[in-house]
N, C-alpha and C positions, 0 to 999 in steps of 0.2 A: 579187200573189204571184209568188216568181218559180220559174218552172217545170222549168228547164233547171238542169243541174251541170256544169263543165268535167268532162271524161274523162280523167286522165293517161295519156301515150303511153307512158311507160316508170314502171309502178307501182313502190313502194318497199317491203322490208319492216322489222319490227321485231324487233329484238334489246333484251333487259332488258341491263343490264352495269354490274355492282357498281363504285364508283370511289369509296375514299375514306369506304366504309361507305353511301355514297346509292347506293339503285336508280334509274340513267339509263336515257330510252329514247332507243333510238339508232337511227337511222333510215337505208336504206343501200340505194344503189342497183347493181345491176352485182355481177360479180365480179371476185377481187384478178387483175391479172396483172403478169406476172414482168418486173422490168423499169421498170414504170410506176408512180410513186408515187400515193398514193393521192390522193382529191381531201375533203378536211375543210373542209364550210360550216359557219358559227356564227350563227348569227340573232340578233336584235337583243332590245333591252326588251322585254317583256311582248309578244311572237312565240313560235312553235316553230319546229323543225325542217320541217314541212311546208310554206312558206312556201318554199323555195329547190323546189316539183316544178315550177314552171314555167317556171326557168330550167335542168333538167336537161332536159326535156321538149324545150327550146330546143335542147342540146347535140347537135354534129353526130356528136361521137364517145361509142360507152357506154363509159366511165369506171366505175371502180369509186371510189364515193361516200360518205363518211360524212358524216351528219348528227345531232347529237346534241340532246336536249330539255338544257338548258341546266338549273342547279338549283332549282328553285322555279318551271319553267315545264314546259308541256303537260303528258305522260304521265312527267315524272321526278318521284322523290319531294321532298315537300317535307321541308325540314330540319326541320321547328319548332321554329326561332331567328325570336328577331322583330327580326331586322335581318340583310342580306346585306353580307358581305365585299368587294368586287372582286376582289381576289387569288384568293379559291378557286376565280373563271373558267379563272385559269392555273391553279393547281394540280390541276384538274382538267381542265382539258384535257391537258395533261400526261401524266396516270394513261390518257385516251384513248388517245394515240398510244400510249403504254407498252404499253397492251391490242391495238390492232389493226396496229400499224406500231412495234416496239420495235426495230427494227434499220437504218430506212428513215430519209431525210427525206419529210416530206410536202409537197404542193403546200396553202394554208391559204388560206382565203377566208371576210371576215366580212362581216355591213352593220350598219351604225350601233353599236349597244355589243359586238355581235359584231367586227366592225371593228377595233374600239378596244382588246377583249380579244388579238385576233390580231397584233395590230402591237406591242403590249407584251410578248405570249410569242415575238416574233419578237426583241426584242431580247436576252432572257433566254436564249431557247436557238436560235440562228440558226442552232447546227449541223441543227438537228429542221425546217428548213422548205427547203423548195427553193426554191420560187414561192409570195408572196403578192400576197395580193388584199385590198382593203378598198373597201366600198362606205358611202359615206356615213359613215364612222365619224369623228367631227370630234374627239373627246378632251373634253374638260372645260374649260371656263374657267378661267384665269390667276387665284390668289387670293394674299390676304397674309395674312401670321402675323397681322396685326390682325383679321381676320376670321374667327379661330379659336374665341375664345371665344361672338361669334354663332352658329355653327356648332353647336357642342356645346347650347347653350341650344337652340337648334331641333330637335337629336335629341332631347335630354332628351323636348322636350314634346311631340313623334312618339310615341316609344316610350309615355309615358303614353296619347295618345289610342288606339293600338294596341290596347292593353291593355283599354283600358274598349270594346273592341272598334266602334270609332268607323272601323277601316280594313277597307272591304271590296273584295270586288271587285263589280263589274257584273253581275245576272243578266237572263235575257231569258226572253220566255216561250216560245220555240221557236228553233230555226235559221234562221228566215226574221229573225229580227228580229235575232241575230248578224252575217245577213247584210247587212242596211239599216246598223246600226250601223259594219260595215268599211265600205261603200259612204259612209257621211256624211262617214268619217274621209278617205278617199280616194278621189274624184269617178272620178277616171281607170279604179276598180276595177272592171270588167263583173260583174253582177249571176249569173252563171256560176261565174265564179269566186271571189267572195265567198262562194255557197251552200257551194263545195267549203270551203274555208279555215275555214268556221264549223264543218263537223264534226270540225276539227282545233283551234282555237282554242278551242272552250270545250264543256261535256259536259253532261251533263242529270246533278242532283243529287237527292238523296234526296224533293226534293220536288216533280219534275218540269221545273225551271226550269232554264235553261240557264245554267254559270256558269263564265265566262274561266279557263281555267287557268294560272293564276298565282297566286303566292302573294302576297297583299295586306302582308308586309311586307316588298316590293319596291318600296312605293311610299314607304318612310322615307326622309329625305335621309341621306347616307353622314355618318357624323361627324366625318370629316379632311376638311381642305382639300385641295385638289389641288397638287402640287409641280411645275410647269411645267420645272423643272431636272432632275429625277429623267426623267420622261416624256421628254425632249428628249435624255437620254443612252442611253436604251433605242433611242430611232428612228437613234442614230449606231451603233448597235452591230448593226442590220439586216445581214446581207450578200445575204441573197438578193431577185430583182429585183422590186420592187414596182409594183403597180399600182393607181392610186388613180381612184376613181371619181365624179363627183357629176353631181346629176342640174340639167335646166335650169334646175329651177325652186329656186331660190334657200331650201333649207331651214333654216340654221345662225341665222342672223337672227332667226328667226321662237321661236328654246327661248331664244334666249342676248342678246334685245335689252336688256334690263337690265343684263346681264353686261359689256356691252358688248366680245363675243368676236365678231369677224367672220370675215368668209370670205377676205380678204385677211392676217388672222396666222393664222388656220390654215397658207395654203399658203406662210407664210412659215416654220412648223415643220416641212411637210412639204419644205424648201429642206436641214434636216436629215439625212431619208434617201437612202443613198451612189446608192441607186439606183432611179430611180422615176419611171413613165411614168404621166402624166396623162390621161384623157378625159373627155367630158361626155356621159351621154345627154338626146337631147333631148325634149320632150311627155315629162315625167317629174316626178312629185314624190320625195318622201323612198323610200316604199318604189316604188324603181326596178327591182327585182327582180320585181315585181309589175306595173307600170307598161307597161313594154320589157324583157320577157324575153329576147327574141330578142337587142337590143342588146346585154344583161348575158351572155348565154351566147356571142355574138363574143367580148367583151374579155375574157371569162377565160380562152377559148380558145386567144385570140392570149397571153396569157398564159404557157398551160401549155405552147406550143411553143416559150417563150426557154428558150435555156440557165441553167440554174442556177448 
């Protein structure tokens, strides 16, 4: 059983903030000051906003910090649509900054589909970002118009299995077994900090059992193919300096070996953005935030002191 909780050094609090008709929780650390753009993390898949306290924790400067529950993840509501958009990540992050920075650029920082969200509203609206940041957020495999009509045939019969309620999420019977669960997922993850993460990752439900907060039709595959041309003209339209992050241990491989999408034409899309400084943390898998906090809270750092 594990006994211990990580203790955050610089606790967060929570704000409800209507965006778009959905109740988001927004999570925020610090206060605004004059001068200093804000600092906007975005989490990944089926993650929350809690997930970025130990690389704030890490930060040598207190920043004022937005973090948002993403839509159909942790304490935001869910839509009840049973299939998610992409796009309403932007459009809703969007309505964010609209709400807390409507006159500002902000400094933006994602990992993995957060990442991916953030590098796309960077090319949409590059006036609204100062400094970004993307950790681990690789994009989508390269697809053809021929592979369109398999596509749709596989949502079709998602959304039926949905339906006959065949998609659910993972319940557990307490917080220690959330916690084992992160721990399996992620070896590197101290048994500490896994117990913390679990009281944010998933909640106890009407029938005592603990259950991931996410909305189970986030696990349908998206019904369009991906446009590698579209995507690749959003990262030339970037102006401000980017920073891309991957961790040592070789992740992209490991979701996309079928796909046959590497790690070598990735950073041949990121050869794309006007402007963009590479590093690697090392002793690190996917969630590297979690991994080498300390490492992930330098490189944003150094980050947020370039010029815009």
């Amino acid at each position: 059983m594990i006994k211990l909780m990580y203790i955050p050094r610089r606790p967060s609090r929570l704000e409800s903030v209507r965006l778009r008709g959905i109740s988001h929780q927004v999570r925020l650390w610090g206060e605004p000051k004059t001068g200093q753009p804000p600092l906007v993390l975005v989490h990944g898949w089926m993650d929350v906003s809690a997930s970025w306290q130990f690389v704030v924790d890490a930060m040598r400067e207190d920043r004022f910090i937005i973090a948002p529950d993403l839509r159909g993840f942790g304490g935001t509501e869910m839509t009840g649509v049973d299939h998610y958009v992409f796009a309403d990540y932007l459009g809703d992050l969007e309505f964010l900054l609209d709400h807390y920075a409507p006159e500002q650029a902000v400094d933006l920082v994602g990992h993995s589909m957060g990442g991916n969200v953030c590098m796309l509203y960077a090319g949409v609206r590059p006036a609204r970002v100062a400094r970004l940041g993307n950790l681990e957020g690789f994009g989508m495999p390269a697809t053809r118009p021929s592979q369109a009509p398999g596509r749709y045939v596989a949502w079709l019969d998602e959304l039926k299995a949905f339906h006959r309620g065949e998609t659910t999420m993972t319940r557990y019977d307490d917080a220690q077994g959330v916690a084992r669960r992160l721990m399996k997922t992620n070896p590197r993850l101290s048994d500490q900090k896994a117990l913390w993460l679990a009281q944010h990752w998933a909640r106890p439900d009407a029938d005592g059992r603990w259950r991931i907060l996410g909305d189970p039709a986030h696990k349908l595959s998206r019904a369009n193919i991906t446009r590698l041309d579209e995507t690749l003209e959003l990262y030339r339209r970037i102006t401000a300096p980017v920073l891309w992050v991957e961790s040592s241990t070789e992740s992209l491989s490991v979701w996309w070996k079928k796909a046959n999408f590497t790690l070598a034409e990735f950073h041949q899309r990121l050869d794309e953005v006007p402007r963009v400084r590479r590093a690697k943390v090392m002793d690190a898998g996917h969630m590297l935030h979690h991994d080498q906090p300390e490492a992930v809270a330098l490189e944003i750092e150094t980050l947020l002191a370039e010029t815009a």
